[in-house]
GUZAVO-656437 format. One line per field, with one value per residue (C-alpha): z, y, x; residue in three letters; residue number from 1. Coordinates in steps of 0.05 Angstrom, whole numbers, plus 32768, in hexadecimal, padded with zeros to 4 digits. Layout:
Z: [Z, ...] $
Y: [Y, ...] $
X: [X, ...] $
resn: [ALA, ...] $
resi: [NUM, ...] $
***
This chain:
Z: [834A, 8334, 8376, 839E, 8378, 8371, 83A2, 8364, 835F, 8330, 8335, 8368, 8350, 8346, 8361, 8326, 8302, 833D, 8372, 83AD, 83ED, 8407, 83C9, 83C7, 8411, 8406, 83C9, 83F0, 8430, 83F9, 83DE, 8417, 842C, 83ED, 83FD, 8444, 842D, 83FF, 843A, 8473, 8488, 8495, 84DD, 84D3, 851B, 8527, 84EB, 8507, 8551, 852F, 8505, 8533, 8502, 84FC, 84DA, 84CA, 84B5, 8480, 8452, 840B, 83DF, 83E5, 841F, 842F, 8418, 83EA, 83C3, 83C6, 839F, 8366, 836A, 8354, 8348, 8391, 83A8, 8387, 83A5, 83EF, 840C, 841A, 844F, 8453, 847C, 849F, 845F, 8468, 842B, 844B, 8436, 843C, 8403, 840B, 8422, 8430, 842D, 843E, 8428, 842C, 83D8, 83D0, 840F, 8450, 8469, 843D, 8456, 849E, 849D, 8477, 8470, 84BD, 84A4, 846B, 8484, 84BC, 8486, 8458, 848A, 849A, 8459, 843F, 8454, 8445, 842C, 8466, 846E, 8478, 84AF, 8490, 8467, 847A, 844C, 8457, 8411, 83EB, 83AA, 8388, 836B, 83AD, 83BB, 8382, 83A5, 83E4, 83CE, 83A5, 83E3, 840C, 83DD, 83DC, 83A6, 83A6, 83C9, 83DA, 83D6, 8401, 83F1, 83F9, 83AB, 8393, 83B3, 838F, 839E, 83B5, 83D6, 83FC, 8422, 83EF, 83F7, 83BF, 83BB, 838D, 837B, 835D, 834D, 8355, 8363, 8351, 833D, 82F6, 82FE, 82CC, 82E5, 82B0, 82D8, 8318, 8328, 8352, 8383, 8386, 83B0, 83F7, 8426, 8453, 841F, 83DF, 83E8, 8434, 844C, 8454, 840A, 83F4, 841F, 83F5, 83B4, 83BD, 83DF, 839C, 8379, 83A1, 8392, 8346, 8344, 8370, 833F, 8301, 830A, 82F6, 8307, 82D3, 829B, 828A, 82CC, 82D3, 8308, 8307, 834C, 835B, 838A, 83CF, 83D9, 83F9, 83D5, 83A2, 83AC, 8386, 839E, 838B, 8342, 8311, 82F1, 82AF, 8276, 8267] $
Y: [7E93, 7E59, 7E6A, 7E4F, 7E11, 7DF8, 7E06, 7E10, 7E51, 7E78, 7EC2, 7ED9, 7F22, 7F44, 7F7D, 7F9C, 7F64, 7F3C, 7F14, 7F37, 7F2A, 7EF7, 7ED3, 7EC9, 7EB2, 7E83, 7E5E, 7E64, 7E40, 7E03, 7E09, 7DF4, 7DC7, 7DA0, 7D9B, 7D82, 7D4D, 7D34, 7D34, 7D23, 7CDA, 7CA4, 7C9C, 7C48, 7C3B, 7C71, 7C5A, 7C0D, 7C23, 7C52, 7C15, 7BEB, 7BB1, 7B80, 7B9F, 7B98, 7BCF, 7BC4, 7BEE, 7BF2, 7BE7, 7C33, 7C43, 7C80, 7CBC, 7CE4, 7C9B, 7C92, 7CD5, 7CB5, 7C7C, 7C6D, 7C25, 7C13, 7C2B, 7BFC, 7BBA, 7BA4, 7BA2, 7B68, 7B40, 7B4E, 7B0F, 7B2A, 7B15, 7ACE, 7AAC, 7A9B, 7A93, 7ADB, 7B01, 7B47, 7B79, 7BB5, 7BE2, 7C1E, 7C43, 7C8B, 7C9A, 7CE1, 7CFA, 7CDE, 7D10, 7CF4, 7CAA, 7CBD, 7CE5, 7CC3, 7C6F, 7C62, 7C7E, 7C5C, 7C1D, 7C16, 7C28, 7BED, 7BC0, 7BD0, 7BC4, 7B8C, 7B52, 7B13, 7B25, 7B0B, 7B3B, 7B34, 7B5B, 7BA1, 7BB5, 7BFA, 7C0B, 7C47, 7C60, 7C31, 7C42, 7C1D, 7BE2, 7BC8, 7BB1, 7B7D, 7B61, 7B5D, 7B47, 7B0C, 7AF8, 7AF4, 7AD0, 7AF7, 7B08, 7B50, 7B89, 7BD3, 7C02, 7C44, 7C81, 7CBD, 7CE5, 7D1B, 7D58, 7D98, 7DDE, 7DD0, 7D91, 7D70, 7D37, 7D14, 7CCA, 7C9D, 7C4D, 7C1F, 7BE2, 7B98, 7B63, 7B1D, 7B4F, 7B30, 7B4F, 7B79, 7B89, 7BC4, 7C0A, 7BFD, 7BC0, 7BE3, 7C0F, 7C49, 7C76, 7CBF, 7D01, 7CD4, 7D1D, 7D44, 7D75, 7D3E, 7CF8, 7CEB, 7CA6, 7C7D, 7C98, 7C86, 7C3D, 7C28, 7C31, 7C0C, 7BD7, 7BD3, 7BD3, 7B98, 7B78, 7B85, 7B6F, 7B2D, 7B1F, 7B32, 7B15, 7B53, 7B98, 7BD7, 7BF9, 7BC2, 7BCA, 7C16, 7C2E, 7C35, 7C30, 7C62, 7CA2, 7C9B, 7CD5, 7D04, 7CFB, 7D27, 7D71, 7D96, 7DDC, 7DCD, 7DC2, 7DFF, 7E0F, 7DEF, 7E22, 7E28] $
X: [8121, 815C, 817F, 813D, 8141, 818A, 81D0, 81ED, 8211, 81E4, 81CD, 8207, 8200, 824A, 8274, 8293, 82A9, 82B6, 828C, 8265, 8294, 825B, 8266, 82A5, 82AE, 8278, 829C, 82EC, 82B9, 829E, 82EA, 8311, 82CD, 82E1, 832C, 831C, 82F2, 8326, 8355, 8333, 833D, 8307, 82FD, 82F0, 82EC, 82B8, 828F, 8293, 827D, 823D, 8226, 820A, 8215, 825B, 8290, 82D7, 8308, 8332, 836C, 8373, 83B3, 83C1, 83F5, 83E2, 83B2, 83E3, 83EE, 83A3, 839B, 83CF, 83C3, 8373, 8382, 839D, 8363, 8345, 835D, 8360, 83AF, 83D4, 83C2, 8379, 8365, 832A, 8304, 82E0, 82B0, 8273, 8230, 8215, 81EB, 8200, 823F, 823F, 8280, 8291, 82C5, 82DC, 82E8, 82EF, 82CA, 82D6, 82AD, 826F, 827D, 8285, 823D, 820E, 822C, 8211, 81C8, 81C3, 81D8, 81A4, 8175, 8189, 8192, 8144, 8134, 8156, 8122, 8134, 8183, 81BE, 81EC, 823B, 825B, 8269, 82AE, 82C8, 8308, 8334, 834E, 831F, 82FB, 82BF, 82DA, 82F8, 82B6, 82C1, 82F2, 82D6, 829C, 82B7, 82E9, 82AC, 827B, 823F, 8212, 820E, 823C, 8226, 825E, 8253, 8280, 8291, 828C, 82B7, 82A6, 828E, 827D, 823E, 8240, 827D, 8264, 8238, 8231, 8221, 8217, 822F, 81FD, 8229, 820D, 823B, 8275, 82BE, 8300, 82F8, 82A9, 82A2, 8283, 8248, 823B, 8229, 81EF, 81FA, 81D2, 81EF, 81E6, 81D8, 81DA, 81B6, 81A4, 819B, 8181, 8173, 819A, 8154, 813D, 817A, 8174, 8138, 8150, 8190, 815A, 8133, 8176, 8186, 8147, 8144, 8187, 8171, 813B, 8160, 81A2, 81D0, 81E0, 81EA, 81E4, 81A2, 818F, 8157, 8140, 80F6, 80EF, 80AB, 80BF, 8098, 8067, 8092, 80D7, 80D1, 80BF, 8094, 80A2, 80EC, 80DA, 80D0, 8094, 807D, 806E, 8021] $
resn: [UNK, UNK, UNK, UNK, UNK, UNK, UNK, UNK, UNK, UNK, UNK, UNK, UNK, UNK, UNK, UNK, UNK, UNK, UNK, UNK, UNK, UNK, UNK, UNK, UNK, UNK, UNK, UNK, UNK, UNK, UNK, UNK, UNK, UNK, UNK, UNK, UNK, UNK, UNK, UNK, UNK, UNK, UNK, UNK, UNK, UNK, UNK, UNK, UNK, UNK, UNK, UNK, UNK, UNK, UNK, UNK, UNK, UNK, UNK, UNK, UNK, UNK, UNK, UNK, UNK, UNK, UNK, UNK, UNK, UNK, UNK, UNK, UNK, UNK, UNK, UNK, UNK, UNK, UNK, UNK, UNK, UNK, UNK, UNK, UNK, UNK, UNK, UNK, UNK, UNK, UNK, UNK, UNK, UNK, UNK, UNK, UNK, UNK, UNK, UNK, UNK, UNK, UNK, UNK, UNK, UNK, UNK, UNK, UNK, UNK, UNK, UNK, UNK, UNK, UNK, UNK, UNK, UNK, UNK, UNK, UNK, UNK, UNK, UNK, UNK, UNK, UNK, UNK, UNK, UNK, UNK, UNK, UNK, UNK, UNK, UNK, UNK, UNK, UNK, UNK, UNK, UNK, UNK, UNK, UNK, UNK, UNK, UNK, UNK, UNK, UNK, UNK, UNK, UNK, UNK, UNK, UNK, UNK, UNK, UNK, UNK, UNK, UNK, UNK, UNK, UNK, UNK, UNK, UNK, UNK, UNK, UNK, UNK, UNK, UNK, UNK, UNK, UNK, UNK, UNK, UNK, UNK, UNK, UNK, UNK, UNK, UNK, UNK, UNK, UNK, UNK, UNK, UNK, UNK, UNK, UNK, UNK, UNK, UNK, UNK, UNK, UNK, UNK, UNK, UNK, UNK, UNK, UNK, UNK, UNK, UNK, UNK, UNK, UNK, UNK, UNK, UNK, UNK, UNK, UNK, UNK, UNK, UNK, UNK, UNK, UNK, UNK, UNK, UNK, UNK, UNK, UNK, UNK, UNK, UNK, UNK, UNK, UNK, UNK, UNK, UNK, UNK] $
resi: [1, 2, 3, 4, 5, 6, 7, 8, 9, 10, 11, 12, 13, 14, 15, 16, 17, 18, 19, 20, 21, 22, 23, 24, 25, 26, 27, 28, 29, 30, 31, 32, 33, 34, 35, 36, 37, 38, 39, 40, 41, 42, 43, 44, 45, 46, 47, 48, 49, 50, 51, 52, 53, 54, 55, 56, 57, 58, 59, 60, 61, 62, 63, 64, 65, 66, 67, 68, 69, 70, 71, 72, 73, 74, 75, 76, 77, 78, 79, 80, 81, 82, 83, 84, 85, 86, 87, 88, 89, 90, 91, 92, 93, 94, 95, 96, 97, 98, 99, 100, 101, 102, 103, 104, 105, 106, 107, 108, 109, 110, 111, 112, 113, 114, 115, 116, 117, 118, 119, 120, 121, 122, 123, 124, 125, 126, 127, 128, 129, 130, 131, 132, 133, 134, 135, 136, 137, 138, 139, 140, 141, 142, 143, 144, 145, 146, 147, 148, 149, 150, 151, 152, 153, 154, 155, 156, 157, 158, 159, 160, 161, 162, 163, 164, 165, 166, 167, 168, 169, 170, 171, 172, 173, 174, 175, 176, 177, 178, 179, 180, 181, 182, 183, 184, 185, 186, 187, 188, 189, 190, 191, 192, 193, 194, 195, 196, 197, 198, 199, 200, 201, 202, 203, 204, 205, 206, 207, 208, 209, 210, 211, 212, 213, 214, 215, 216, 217, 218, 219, 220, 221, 222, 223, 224, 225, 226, 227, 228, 229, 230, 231, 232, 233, 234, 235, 236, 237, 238, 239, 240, 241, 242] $
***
């Protein structure tokens, strides 16, 4: 029955007091799906062609991958010499970046832009920010050196066992250099198999507009955004006890 309802790996059954052979290839398979993730590199020029939106392609501090694993804080500022960033008068930005799982960023970030972009009535939009070897808080910085009033960060999460290309979205409002995590709101699981790219486009829309209205993102700011008819399934959920 719990296998039906989560890809969590729960009743797997045993061979002596090891794993049946199925098993056990299946987790070496989400193993080394894991590992590539972490590896693989962010294909910028690919993701700016899909958009269909402006873009620029930036770099963070970190030189190279292997320094990006080290090194969490490099990836956390833009390198030097970052010009391509102008102030203007624009609302929102949206980055991309490839965090933990290029492979999450390069599947799901075109999706879920369209989607926003769809959404997001009324908001102008700078040209998008795609940064190789970037982490969350580089979209402080971005967002402060182009002067808008809210940034989207798009990237890839730390693979697991059961998911390697998951996709989550990072909500700041008045973004600048030293924003806490507690002063973000995030969106998480953004896959095929989780939260589908245009679910996951109107929540970070209400985000957006709460966060419009409200004048802060965070910890103070809950999501009690209503499910559309549809997004949740029942036949997923267990039974209640009489």
């Amino acid at each position: 029955m719990l296998r039906r309802l989560t890809p969590a790996r729960v009743g797997l059954g045993r061979v002596g007091c090891g794993l049946p052979t199925a098993a056990m290839l299946d987790f070496q398979l989400a193993h080394a799906n894991a590992r590539d993730a972490v590896a693989t590199r962010l294909d910028a020029e690919a993701l700016a062609a899909g958009l269909g939106w402006p873009s620029m392609i930036l770099n963070s501090a970190a030189p190279d991958q292997d320094t990006y694993l080290r090194r969490p804080d490099l990836g956390r500022r833009l390198a030097q010499g970052a010009g391509a960033l102008v102030r203007g008068d624009c609302d929102l930005a949206i980055v991309i970046a490839d965090g933990l799982s290029a492979t999450a960023a390069q599947k799901h970030a075109v999706p879920v832009v369209q989607a926003l972009v769809a959404d997001l009535g009324g908001w102008s939009i700078a040209p998008a920010a795609i940064v190789r070897r970037g982490r969350v808080a580089i979209g402080d910085e971005i967002g402060e050196r182009l002067g808008v009033r809210a940034v989207v960060v798009l990237i890839g999460e730390r693979p697991g066992l059961s998911a390697a290309d998951s996709l989550g979205a990072y909500v700041t409002w008045a973004p600048r250099v030293g924003r806490l995590d507690s002063e973000r709101n995030c969106v998480s699981n953004i896959r095929s198999d989780g939260l589908p790219p245009e679910a996951a486009a109107r929540k970070i829309a209400w985000l957006l507009g709460e966060s419009r209205r409200l004048g802060f993102t965070g910890v103070d700011l809950k999501n009690r955004e209503t499910p559309a008819l549809g997004e949740v399934s029942l036949d997923r959920l267990p039974a209640r006890n009489p």
